[in-house]
N, C-alpha and C positions, 0 to 999 in steps of 0.2 A: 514517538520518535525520541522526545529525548528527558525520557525516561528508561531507556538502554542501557544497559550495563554489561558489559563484557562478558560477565557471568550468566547473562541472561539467554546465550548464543549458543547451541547445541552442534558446531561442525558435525562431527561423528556421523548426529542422526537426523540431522540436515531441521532442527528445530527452532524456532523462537521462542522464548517465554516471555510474553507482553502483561503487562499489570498497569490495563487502564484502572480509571477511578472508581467503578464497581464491578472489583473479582480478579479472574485471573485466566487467562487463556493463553494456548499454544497454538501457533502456526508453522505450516511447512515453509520451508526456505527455498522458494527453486534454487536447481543448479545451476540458471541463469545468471543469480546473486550470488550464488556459494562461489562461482569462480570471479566473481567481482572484490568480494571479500579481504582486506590482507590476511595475514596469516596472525591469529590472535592468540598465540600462545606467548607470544613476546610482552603482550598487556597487561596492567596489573588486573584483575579479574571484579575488583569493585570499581574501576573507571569508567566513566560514559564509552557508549561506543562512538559517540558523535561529540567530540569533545568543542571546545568554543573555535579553535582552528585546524582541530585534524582528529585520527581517530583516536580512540582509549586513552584521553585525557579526563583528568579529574577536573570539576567546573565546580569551584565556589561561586554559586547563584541558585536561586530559588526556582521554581518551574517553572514560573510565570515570564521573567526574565530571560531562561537558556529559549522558551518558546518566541517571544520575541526578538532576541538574535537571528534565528533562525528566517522567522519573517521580513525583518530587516534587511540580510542576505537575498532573501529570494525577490525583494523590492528591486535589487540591482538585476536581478536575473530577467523579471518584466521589462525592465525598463531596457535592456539588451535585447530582448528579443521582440519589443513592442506589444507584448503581451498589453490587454485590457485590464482595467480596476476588477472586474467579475471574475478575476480568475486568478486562485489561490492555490497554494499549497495542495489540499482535500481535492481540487480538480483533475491534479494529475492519475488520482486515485480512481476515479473515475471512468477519464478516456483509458485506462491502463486496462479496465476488465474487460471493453467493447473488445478487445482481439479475441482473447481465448471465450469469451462467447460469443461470437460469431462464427469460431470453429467447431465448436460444441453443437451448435443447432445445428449446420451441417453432416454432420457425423452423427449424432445421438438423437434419444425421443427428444421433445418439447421437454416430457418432465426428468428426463436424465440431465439435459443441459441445466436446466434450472437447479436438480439436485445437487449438483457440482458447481457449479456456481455458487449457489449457499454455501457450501463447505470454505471458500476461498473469502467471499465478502461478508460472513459470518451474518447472515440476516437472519429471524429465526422464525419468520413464513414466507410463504411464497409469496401473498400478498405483499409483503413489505418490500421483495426483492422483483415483483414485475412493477411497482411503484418505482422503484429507483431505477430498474432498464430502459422504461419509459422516462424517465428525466431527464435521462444524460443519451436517450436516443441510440442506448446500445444493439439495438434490431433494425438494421436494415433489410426490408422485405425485398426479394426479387422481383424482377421487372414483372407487373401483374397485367400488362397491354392484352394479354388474352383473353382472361374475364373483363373487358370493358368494352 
């Protein structure tokens, strides 16, 4: 997140270009975001998109530091909303995929939902990705009183 760059946002074709610390990858932007969005052709195109107080400002600070702001920020956000110490940033990321698969198993195979699902939370087995569904308890089975 804030290693974002202006430049890095693909409106047009609804793209991200993300450059975590090994490599380089693309994700889609739902339209859910794209109309959240301002409008970034007003921004200089090498500014953060998440600038230290608003969007596409330039931030003299190192990543360790704009990461910490960020954390710092969301300390106030816990502490408004009573949120627990176990619950950070990465968690939102988390409860965020439990919708769209939970709509995906209904609608699709087992292995089509999974297969889409890995495209979104980029895991690169399934193994890895029914490890994390089960962690964050993204499967709730239906009521199973009849087998019992």
């Amino acid at each position: 997140m804030n290693r974002i760059i202006i430049a890095d946002i693909d409106l047009k074709d609804k793209i991200l270009k993300i450059k975590p610390k090994t490599g380089f990858q693309s994700k889609r932007i739902p339209q859910l975001l794209i109309d959240e969005i301002p409008d970034l052709f007003n921004y200089p195109k090498d500014a953060y998109l998440f600038g230290r107080k608003d969007f596409g400002q330039y931030w003299e600070a190192n990543e360790t530091s704009r990461r910490n702001d960020y954390s710092d920020y969301f300390l106030e956000v816990k502490k408004e909303f009573g949120l627990r110490k176990d619950y950070g940033l990465y968690s939102f990321r988390h409860t965020f995929i439990t919708k769209p698969y939970n709509t995906f198993i209904k609608e699709m195979t087992p292995k089509e939902a999974e297969s889409t699902i890995m495209s979104i939370t980029r895991h690169t087995t399934k193994t890895a990705l029914r490890k994390y569904l089960r962690e964050i308890n993204a499967y709730i089975p239906d009521d199973y009183s009849m087998y019992l």
